[in-house]
Structure formats: C-alpha cells, structure tokens
C-alpha positions as CSV (number, residue, x, y, z in Angstrom):
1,X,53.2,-17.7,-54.3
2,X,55.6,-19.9,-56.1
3,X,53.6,-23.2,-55.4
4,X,54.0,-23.5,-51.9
5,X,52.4,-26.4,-49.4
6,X,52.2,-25.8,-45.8
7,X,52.5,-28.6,-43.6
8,X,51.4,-28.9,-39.9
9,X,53.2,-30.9,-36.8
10,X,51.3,-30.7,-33.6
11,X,51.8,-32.9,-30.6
12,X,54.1,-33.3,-27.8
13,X,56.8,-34.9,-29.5
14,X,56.8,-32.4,-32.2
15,X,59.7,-30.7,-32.3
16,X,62.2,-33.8,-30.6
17,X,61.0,-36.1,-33.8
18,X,61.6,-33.5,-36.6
19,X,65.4,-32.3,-34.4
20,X,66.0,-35.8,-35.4
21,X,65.3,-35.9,-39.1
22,X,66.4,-32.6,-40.6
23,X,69.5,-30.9,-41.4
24,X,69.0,-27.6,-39.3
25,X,68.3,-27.0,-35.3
26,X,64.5,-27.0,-35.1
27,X,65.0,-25.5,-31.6
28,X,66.0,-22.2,-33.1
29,X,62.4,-21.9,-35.4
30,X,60.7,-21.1,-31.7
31,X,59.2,-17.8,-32.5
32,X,60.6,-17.9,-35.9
33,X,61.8,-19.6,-38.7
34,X,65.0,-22.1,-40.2
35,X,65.7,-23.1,-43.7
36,X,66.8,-27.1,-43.6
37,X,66.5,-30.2,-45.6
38,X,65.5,-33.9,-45.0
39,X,68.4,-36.3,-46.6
40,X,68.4,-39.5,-47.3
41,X,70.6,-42.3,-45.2
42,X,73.5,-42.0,-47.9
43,X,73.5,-37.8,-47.1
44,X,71.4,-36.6,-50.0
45,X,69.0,-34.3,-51.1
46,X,65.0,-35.6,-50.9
47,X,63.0,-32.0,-49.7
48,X,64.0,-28.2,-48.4
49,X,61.9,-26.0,-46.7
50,X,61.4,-23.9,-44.0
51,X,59.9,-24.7,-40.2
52,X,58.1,-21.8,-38.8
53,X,57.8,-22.9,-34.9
54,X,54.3,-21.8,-33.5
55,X,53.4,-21.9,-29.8
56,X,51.3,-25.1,-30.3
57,X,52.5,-26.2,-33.7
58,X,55.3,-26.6,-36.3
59,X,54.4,-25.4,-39.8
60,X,56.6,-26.3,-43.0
61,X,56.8,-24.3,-45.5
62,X,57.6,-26.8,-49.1
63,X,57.5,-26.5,-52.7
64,X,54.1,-28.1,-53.7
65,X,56.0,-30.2,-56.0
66,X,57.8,-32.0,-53.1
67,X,54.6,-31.5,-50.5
68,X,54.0,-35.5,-50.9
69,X,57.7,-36.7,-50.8
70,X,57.9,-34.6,-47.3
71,X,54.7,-36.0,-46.1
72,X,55.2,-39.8,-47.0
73,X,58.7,-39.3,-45.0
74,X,57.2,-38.2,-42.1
75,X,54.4,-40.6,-42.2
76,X,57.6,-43.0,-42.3
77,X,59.5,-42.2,-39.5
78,X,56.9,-41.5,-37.0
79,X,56.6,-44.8,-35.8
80,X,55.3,-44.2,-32.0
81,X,56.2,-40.8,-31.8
82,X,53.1,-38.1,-30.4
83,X,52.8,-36.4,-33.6
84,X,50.5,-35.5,-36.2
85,X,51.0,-34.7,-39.0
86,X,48.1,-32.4,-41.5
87,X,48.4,-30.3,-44.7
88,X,46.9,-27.0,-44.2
89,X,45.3,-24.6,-46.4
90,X,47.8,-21.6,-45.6
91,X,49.4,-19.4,-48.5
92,X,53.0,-18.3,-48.6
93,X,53.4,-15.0,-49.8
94,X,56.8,-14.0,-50.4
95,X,58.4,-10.1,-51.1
96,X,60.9,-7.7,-50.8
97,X,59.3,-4.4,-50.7
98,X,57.8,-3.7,-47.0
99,X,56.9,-6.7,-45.0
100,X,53.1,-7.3,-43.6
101,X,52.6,-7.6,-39.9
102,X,53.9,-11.2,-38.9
103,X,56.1,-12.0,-41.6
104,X,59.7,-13.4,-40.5
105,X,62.7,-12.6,-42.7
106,X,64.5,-14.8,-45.2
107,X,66.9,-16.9,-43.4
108,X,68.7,-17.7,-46.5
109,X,69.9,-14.8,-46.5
110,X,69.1,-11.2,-46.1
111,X,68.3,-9.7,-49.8
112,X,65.7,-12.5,-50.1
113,X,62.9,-10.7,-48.0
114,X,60.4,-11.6,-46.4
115,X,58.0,-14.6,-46.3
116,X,54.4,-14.6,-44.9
117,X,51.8,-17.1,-44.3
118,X,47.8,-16.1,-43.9
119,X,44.4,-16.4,-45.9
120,X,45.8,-14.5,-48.8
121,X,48.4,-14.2,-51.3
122,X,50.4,-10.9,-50.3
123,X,53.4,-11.5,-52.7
124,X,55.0,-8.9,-54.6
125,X,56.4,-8.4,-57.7
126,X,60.4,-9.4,-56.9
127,X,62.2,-10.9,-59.9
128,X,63.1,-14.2,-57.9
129,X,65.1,-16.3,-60.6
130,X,67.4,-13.0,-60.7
131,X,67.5,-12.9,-56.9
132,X,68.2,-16.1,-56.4
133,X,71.4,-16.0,-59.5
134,X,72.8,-13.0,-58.1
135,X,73.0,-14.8,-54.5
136,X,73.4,-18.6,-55.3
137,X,70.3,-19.2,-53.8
138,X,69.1,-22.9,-55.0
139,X,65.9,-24.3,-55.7
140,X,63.8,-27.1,-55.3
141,X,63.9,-29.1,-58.5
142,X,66.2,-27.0,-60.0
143,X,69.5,-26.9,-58.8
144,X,68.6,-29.0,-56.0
145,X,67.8,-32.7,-57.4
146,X,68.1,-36.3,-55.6
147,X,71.9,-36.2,-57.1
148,X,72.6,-33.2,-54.7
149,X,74.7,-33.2,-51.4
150,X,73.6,-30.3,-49.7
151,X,76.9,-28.8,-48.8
152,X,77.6,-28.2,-52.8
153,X,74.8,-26.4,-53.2
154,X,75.5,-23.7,-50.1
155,X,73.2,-25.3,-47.6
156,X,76.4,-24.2,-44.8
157,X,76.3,-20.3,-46.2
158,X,72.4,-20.5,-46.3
159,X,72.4,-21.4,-42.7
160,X,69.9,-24.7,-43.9
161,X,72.5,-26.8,-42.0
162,X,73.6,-26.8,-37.7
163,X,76.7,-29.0,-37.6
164,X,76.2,-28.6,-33.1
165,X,72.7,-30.4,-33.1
166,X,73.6,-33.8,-33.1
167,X,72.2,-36.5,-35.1
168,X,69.8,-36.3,-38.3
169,X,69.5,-38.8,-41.3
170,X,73.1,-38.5,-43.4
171,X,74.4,-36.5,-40.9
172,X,78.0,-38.9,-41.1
173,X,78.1,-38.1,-44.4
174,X,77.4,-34.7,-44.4
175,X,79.7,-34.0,-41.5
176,X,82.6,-36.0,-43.3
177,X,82.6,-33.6,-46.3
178,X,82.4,-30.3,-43.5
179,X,85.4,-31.9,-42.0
180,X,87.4,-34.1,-43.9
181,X,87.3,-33.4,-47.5
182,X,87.7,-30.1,-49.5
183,X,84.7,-29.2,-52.0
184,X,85.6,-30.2,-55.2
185,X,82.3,-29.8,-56.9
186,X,79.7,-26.8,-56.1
187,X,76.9,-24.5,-57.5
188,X,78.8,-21.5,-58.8
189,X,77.5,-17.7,-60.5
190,X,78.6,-17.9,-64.4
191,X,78.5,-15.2,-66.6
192,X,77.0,-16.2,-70.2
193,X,78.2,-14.8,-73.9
194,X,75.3,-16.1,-76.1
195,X,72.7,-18.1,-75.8
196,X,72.4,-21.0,-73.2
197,X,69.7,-22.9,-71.7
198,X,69.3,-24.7,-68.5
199,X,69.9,-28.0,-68.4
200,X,72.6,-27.5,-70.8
201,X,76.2,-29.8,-69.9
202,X,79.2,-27.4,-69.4
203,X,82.4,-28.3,-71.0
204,X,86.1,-26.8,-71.3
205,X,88.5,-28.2,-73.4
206,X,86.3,-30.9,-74.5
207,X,85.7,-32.0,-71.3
208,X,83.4,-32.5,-69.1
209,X,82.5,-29.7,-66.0
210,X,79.0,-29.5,-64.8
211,X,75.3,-28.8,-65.7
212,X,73.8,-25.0,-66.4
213,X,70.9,-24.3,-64.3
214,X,68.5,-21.4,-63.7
215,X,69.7,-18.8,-66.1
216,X,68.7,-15.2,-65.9
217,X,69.6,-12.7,-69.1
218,X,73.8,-12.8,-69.0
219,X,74.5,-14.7,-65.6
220,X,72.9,-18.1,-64.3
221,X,73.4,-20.7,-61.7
222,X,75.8,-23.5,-62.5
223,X,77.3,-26.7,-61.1
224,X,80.7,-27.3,-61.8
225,X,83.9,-29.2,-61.3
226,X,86.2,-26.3,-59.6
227,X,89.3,-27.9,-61.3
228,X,88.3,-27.3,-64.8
229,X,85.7,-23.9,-64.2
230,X,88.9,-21.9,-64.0
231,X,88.9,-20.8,-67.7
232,X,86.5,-20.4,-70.4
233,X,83.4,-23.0,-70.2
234,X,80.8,-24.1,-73.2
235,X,77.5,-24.7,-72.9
236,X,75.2,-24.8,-75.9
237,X,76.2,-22.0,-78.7
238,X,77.3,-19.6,-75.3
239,X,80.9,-19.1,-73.5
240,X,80.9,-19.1,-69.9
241,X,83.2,-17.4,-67.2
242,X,82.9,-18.5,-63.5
243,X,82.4,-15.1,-61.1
C-alpha cells in the first residue's frame, strides 16, 4: 500500500532513545500507534511516520521513499544506546471500509481509517489524494519537503506533535512558533476554477503567495501566505479561492 517501509527498534533503550528524537510522545504508541516526525537541529522537516509500540518492539511505519533518510538518522544518533535497529519485510495496508482484526485507527485523524500491518496487502480501494484534500492531511514528499516547519503543515491538529514530552531535535524552534509567534504561513484547502497543476506558484495581485500542491478535481492542497490568500489567487490558467 502506498510504498510503505517498516522499520524495527528492539532493545532496552528502545523507546527512551526514539522519546528523545521525535516530535510526538512515543510513550503513548504502547499498545498502539502516534503519527510524529524527526526534524532537523534548525526545527525542520527530514521524515514522518507512524510508531506502532509492540510488547518487545517498536515498528515505524515510513514512506519507502524516505525509509533510508529515517534509517541513516537513527544509525546516527544511536551512539551507545541498547538499540537495534532492522528493516522488516511487513506490508502496510491501509482502508476505510471495515477494519481487519489488529488494525489501529488513523491517528491523524478519524476519516482516514484504518492502517494494518501483516504478510499481505489488505488495502482497499479509498480515494486517498481526495481524503487527504478534503482534510489537510499532508504527505511525505508532497506537501511535506525539507523547507517544511511542521506546525504549517498541521502536525499540532494531526496530533504528530506533544508539546508536554520534553526535549526532541528542533524542539526550541518548534515550541517558539507554538508559543511566541502567530502562523503566518500554512497549508490551506483551495478551491480551483480551471486547470492547475501541482507544483504550480500561487499569486494575487502579481504577487507572490505560495505553491499548489496535491490537487484533486476542483479543490487541492496549498501553501500560502495568509495575508495575501484572502482574495482571489492564480495559479497556472486556474483562479483560486481559500476555503
């Protein structure tokens, strides 16, 4: 489903060295499963996934295309710590109709199903890209690119980010825009009138406002400058209006 890599952390020390690293409590995946993100020093984006916390193990869940990225990081910052770290050959089956026995929900949020991980691909046939546009749910390489901060992107409404854990890499920086700035930049719903393609810049009034992303028929994912999304936008030969 969707190019996914599972990674394994066993050991000891599993779950104290990746609470240090990542975005999200890993003490809450016990039994379950967290959305979070490993950022760099200066508080951005490098990798998303999920941790699914086993009795003897940690398993993260990662877009193949950043399965190497997350594993060279870890490899990093292990140092002495009683880890070890393995790919596995687990699929990731993802859906939304009815869930197979010991699949965990979405924690992204709660139209986004159900995820599963096993032998075999049990996905279904969900319409993701329009899923994902209808609830600003970002994705890896997408709208979610080593220019990101995760708190534009939604990481605080996805629940990928615990601001009560303590430390994690960019965690100053992250916490300084929670509590000290106001947003002035974020990934926003538009509504198309024409034709538009992602990747395309956004303009209004000759001017500069963001980037179009993942766009589904007449609505798409967009990131945008909040002071100048208030009226009409361009973006290739279509008009855009924030929702």
């Amino acid at each position: 489903m969707h190019d996914r890599t599972v990674i394994s952390i066993s050991g000891a020390d599993r779950v104290s060295f990746l609470q240090g690293l990542v975005t999200n409590d890993v003490t809450k995946a016990s039994g379950g499963i967290i959305y979070t993100a490993l950022l760099t020093p200066q508080g951005k984006f490098i990798v998303d996934f999920f941790v699914i916390g086993e009795s003897n193990r940690l398993l993260l869940d990662v877009a193949s295309s950043h399965a190497q990225t997350l594993g060279q990081r870890l490899m990093m910052y292990r140092l002495r710590a009683a880890v070890a770290i393995n790919q596995t050959d687990l699929i990731v089956s993802c859906g939304t109709g009815p869930a197979p026995n010991g699949a965990f929900a979405d924690p992204r949020h709660a139209e986004m199903g159900w995820r599963a991980y096993g032998d075999e691909d049990v996905s279904d046939n969900t319409d993701w890209d329009a899923l994902r546009v209808a609830h600003l749910i970002p994705q890896t390489g997408i709208e979610l690119t080593p220019e990101t901060y995760v708190l534009e992107a939604g990481f605080e409404v996805l629940h990928g980010v615990d601001f009560k854990k303590g430390c994690f890499v960019g965690q100053e920086i992250v916490a300084r825009m929670k509590h000290k700035t106001v947003l002035k930049k974020g990934l926003s719903r538009v509504a198309i009138t024409g034709k538009a393609r992602t990747g395309d810049e956004i303009t209004a009034g000759g001017k500069p406002v963001g980037t179009l992303y993942t766009v589904c028929g007449r609505e798409a994912l967009a990131f945008l400058r909040y002071d100048r999304a208030d009226g009409p936008m361009r973006a290739g030969n279509a008009t855009l209006t924030r929702l």
